[in-house]
Phi, psi and omega in degrees: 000130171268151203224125191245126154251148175309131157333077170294075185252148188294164159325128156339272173339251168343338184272317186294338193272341171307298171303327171307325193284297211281330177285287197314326173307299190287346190273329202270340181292332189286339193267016177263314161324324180281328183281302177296333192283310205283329169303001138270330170297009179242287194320311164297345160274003172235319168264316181310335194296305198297306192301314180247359189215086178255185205054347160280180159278167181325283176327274239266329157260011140253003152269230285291355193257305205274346177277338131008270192298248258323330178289356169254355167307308197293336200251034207248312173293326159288335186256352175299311197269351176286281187303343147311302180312316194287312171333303214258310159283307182259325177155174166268348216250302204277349170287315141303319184291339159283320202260337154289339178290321201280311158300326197273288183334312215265334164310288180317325204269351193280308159323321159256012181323186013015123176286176184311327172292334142297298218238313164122252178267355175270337173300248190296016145280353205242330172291315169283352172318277162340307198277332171301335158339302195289332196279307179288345192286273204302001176279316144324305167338300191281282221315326201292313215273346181297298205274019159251353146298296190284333197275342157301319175299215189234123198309298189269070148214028206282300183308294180336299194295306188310340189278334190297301177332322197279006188250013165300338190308293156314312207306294215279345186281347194280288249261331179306303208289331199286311189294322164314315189284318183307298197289316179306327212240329157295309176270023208337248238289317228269344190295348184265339166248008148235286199333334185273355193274344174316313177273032168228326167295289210305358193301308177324316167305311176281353188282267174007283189286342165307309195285341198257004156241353144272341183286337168250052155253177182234153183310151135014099206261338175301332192240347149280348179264000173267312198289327169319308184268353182068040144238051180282125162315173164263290182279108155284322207260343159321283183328323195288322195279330184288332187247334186215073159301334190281324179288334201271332177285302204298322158345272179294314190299339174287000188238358196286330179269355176284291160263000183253332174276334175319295205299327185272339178292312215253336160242345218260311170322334160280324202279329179315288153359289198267339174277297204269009180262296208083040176287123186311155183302326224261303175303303199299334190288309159301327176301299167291354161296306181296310180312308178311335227231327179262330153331306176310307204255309199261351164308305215266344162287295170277015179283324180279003157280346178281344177257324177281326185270305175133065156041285178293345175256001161275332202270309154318323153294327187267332139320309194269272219310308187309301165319329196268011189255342222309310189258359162277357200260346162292311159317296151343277196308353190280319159274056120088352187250136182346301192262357168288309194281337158294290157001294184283335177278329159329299189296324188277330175294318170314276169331331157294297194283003169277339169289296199297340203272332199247359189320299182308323178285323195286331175295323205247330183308340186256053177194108178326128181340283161344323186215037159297287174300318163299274222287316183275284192340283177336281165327297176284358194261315185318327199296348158284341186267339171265342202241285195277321220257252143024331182275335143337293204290299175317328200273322171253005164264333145310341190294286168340308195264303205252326161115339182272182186237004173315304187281341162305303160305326172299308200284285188324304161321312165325276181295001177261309189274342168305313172308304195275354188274295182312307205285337159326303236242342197274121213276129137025121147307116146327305176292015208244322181281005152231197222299144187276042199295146175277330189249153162098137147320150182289086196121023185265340178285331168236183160195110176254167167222145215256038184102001185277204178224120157281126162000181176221157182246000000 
């Protein structure tokens, strides 16, 4: 049964400085968290084979490297449903303050690893360790910098508001790639035995600046307004699973033309890149600063065309374009000429980022305060055990069997009609049926239980 409370909005003032506190809190923490993710997927695809699995060939210690990430893919969804649970219970604000924490620590630590040569078998055992750390933070991570964002913002402005989180995405692959690239070209022959370790010692510094913009933003008013009515879940995320499964499946199967084609532009793409084209590192690396860099301007455009339009037809669109790129964008990269291979790493991140600006809102829109943060985790995070953590792999063992990028392409396509079959299929926003007010945070007018029973005091 839904249970409708009085409306509370805070002083203008104090509510617009908040709201500023709470967009900036989430955007630098998620992109520093992002920062920390993505810097190990261009080390695996550039230093781990050699570092932590030497003696093999080439093919066999970069899947043993990308099978690495793929484990923090996997552990992403576990920190979804731990950090769903305190989200959902306890806030959103001290809840971030772990899982940047819990990310920023296991970075650092990355850094100081010893390689196979030194540590023998202990070495990629301490590394998948690590990574499973990274895995469980940032899968905590998004729901929290999404909904203390959205829930600060203004109802017809949820994508739009929703979009600044999503832009840890750009934030942190600009900044991952940038700091490599920085190190490749100071330590040049030396980056594979210190230089690559800098920019993960650097993690610590930002954990810092992270923690000193979050700690002064305030919880949530969405979520002081549950805890207010006494409608905290005992179990959110069991409730979540038990009452809207549907939302929570169609969640991840919606991001599979999203996230599984990403991972291969942006990490799969260097090993693609410099082996079987031969394009230098140095070019792919600067070629994906800029698509991150152009990123920065079309996530947060398109989450606000997602408010003029609608969610599902922007998001949609960005689906068919990701499918219709699937075979120009290897072809690209395939001759070999500069401005072609920039062009395909550009074009495919724009296609992306026609997904990522309105995702969140589209995710989160279907699920009631109360059992928000377990449910948009969830939903976005399984989309790593299906999607993101698995398309490396897949991608080099088609390399690895046919020599071609034909059947890579076919997996994009794939994962483009899965996708557009979930967003089909992805039931009606819970939110959208009340009333639509412009001022005031988004979700201040209620504290629903999605058919569940709130907590008892």
């Amino acid at each position: 049964m839904t249970t409708r409370v009085p409306r509370q909005v805070p002083p203008a003032a104090p509510q617009r400085g908040q709201r500023s506190r709470a967009v900036i809190a989430s955007t630098v923490g998620t992109a520093i968290e992002w920062y920390d993710f993505f810097l190990y997927g261009t080390a695996a695809a550039l230093v781990f084979p050699d570092l932590f699995f030497p003696g093999h060939t080439p093919y066999v210690g970069a899947l043993a490297s990308f099978g690495t990430q793929a484990v923090g893919f996997a552990a992403r969804p576990v920190g979804a449903a731990i950090f769903g649970h305190i989200g959902d219970r306890v806030g959103r604000k001290a809840t971030l303050v772990v899982t940047l924490l819990m990310m920023g620590i296991s970075t650092f630590l990355m850094g100081l690893l010893p390689g196979y040569s030194t540590l023998g078998i202990a070495a990629p055992v301490l590394l998948v360790l690590l990574r499973i750390i990274q895995g469980i933070g940032v899968g905590g991570e998004w729901g929290g910098s999404v909904l203390l964002s959205m829930e600060w913002g203004e109802r017809r402005r949820r994508g739009f508001m929703t979009s600044w989180p999503q832009l840890g995405v750009p934030l942190g692959l600009l900044a991952s790639t940038g700091m490599v690239n920085l190190m490749d070209s100071t330590a040049g022959d030396d980056f594979d035995s210190w230089g690559w370790r800098v920019p993960f010692l650097a993690s610590i510094v930002l954990v810092g600046i992270g923690l000193y913009v979050r700690l002064r933003v305030m919880e949530s008013p969405v979520f002081d307004e549950v805890k207010r009515t006494r409608a905290v879940v005992r179990m959110p995320v069991l409730q979540v699973l038990r009452e809207q499964p549907r939302e929570v499946l169609t969640s991840a199967f919606v991001r599979l033309s999203e996230q599984a084609p990403f991972y291969l532009f942006i990490t799969f793409v260097l090993t693609y890149g410099t082996e079987q084209v031969g394009l230098s590192r140095q070019d792919l690396l600067d070629d994906t600063m800029v698509a991150a860099a152009i990123g920065l301007v079309g996530v947060p455009f398109w989450g606000y065309v997602s408010d003029l339009v609608g969610r599902r037809l922007v998001y949609g669109a960005g689906i068919v374009c990701v499918g219709a790129f699937a075979f120009p964008y290897f072809s690209l990269l395939d001759t070999a000429d500069s401005g072609l291979v920039l062009l395909a790493i550009v074009l495919s991140l724009f296609f992306h980022d026609m997904q990522y600006g309105p995702q969140a809102a589209l995710i989160a829109e279907g699920f009631e305060a109360n059992l928000r943060y377990s449910g948009a985790g969830l939903g976005y995070q399984l989309a790593s055990v299906i999607a993101g953590g698995p398309a490396p792999l897949i991608a080099a063992a088609i390399l690895e069997d046919t020599g071609s990028s034909t059947g890579i392409s076919w997996y994009i396509l794939g994962c483009c009609v899965a996708a557009l079959i979930a967003l089909v299929m992805m039931p009606k926003p819970h939110l959208m049926t009340l009333p639509q007010e412009d001022d005031g945070p988004a979700g201040t007018d209620t504290a629903t239980s999605s058919g569940g029973t709130p907590e008892k005091a």
